[in-house]
N, C-alpha and C positions, 0 to 999 in steps of 0.2 A: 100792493099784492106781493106776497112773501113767495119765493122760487123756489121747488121742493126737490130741484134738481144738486146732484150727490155725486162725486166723482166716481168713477169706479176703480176699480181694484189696480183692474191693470194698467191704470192712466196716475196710480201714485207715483210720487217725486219718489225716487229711491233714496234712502241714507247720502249723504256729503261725505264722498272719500269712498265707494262699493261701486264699484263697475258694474256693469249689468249684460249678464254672459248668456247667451241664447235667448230663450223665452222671455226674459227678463228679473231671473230667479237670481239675488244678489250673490257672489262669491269673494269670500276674503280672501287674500290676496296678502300674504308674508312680504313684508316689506324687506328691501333687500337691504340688509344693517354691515355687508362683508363680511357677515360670517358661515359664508357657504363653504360647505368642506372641500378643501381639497384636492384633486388632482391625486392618481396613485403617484404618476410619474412624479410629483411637488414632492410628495415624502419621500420618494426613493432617492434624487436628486442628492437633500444633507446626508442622507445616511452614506452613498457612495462617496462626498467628499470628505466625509469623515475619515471613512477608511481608509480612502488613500493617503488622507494625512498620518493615520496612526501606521499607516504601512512604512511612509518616508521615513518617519522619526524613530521607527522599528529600526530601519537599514541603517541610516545615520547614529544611532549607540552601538548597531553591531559593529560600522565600521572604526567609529572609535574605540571602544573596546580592545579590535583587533590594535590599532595606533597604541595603545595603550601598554598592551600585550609585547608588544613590538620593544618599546622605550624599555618596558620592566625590564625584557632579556638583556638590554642591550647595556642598562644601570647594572645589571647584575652580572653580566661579566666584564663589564668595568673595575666593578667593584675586588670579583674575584681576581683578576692581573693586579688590582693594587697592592689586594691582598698576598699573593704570591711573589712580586716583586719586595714588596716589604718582608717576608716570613726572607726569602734570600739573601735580603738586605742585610738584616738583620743575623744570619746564621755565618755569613761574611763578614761582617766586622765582630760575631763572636770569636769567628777561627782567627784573625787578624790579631784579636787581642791575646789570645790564649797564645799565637806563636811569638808575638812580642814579649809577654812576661816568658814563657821559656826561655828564648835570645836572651832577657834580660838576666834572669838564674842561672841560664847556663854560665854566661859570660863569669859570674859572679865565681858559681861555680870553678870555673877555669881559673879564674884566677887567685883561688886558693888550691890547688894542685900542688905549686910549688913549697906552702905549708906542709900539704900531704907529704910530698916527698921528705921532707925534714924530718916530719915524723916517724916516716916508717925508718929511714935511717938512723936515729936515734934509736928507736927500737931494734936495732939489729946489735947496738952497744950497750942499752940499758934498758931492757924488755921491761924489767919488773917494772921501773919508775914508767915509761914511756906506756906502753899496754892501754892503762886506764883514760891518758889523756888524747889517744890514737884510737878507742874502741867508741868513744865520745861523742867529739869529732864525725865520725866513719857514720855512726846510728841518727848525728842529726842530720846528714845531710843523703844519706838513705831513702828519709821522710822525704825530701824534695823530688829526690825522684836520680840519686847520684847511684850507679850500680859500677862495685870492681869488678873488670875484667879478671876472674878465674880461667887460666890461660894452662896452666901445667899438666904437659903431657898430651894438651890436646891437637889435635891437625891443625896445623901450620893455617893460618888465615891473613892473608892480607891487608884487611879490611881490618883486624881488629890489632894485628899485632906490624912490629916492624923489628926485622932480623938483624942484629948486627952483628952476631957469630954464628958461626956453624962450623959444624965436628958432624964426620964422616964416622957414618955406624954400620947397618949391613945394608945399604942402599933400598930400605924403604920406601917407606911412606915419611912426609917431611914432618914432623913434629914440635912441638916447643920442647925441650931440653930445662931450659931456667928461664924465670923472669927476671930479669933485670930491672927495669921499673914499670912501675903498677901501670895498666891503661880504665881507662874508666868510660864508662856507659850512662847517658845523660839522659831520662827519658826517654830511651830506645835509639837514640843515637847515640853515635860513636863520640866520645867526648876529647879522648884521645888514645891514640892507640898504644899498645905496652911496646916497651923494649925487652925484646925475648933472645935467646942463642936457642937455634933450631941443630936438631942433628936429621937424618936418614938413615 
């Protein structure tokens, strides 16, 4: 004899894997994969460590920078004392050179003086011959830098002349009278001084 008995509804097996929530109405149920979002605090978390890294590393170039800033002045006025010790250096051993060639011309100088003298003395005996080879003479060494003392008539100077006569006139002013021999002026110094007779 065949059973004609039939399950019912609410005595089915449910699906394998569906819970059975109240009444017995099946509900699916998201499997948890780890991929639930978040936390605000989770996201907020890198962004503040972010920041404050880009903040360190802000402070850290500015203080280099400044280090930086620091070295440049300190290279550049380095540079500028070297540079000014050298411009001094340099402008020091121009004058050093420039007064050793004078000493060196003067000397030169000086020691044709006693030519000079010859010459003007001759020309005091033989102008016409003597003239040409004493005006010669006189123009090259001119160029060097050789200046006569023109002394006649002028106030007595000590510095440029030296007296070895004198003649009583109306009690003046003390004056050069005559030159006796030439004095000569070397580049603005005194090269040597003339032999004059002053009166007053």
């Amino acid at each position: 004899m065949t059973s004609s008995f039939a399950p019912r509804d609410d005595d089915a097996t449910p699906p394998t894997g569906v819970p059975v929530v109240g009444d017995g109405d099946p509900t699916v149920v998201a499997a948890d994969d780890g991929s639930a979002a978040p936390d605000d605090a989770d996201d907020d978390a890198p962004e503040a460590a972010e920041a404050e890294a880009t903040e360190e590393l802000a402070s850290e170039i500015a203080a280099e920078i400044v280090q930086l800033s620091e070295q440049r002045d300190q290279y550049r006025d380095l540079a500028q004392r070297v540079q000014a010790d050298f411009e001094n250096y340099r402008k020091r051993v121009q004058t050093q050179m420039r007064d050793e060639a004078d000493r060196a011309t003067a000397k030169l100088a000086e020691a044709l003086l006693p030519v000079l003298d010859a010459a003007e003395a001759a020309f005091l005996r033989h102008p016409a011959e003597i003239e040409p080879l004493l005006n010669v003479m006189l123009a090259e060494l001119r160029k060097l830098g050789l200046e006569t003392l023109d002394l006649d008539g002028e106030p007595f100077d000590p510095n440029l002349a030296e007296a070895v006569a004198h003649e009583q006139a109306d009690g003046g002013e003390v004056v050069v009278a005559e030159v006796l021999r030439s004095g000569y002026r070397w580049n603005g110094r005194t090269l040597r001084p003339a032999m004059v007779r002053t009166r007053d």
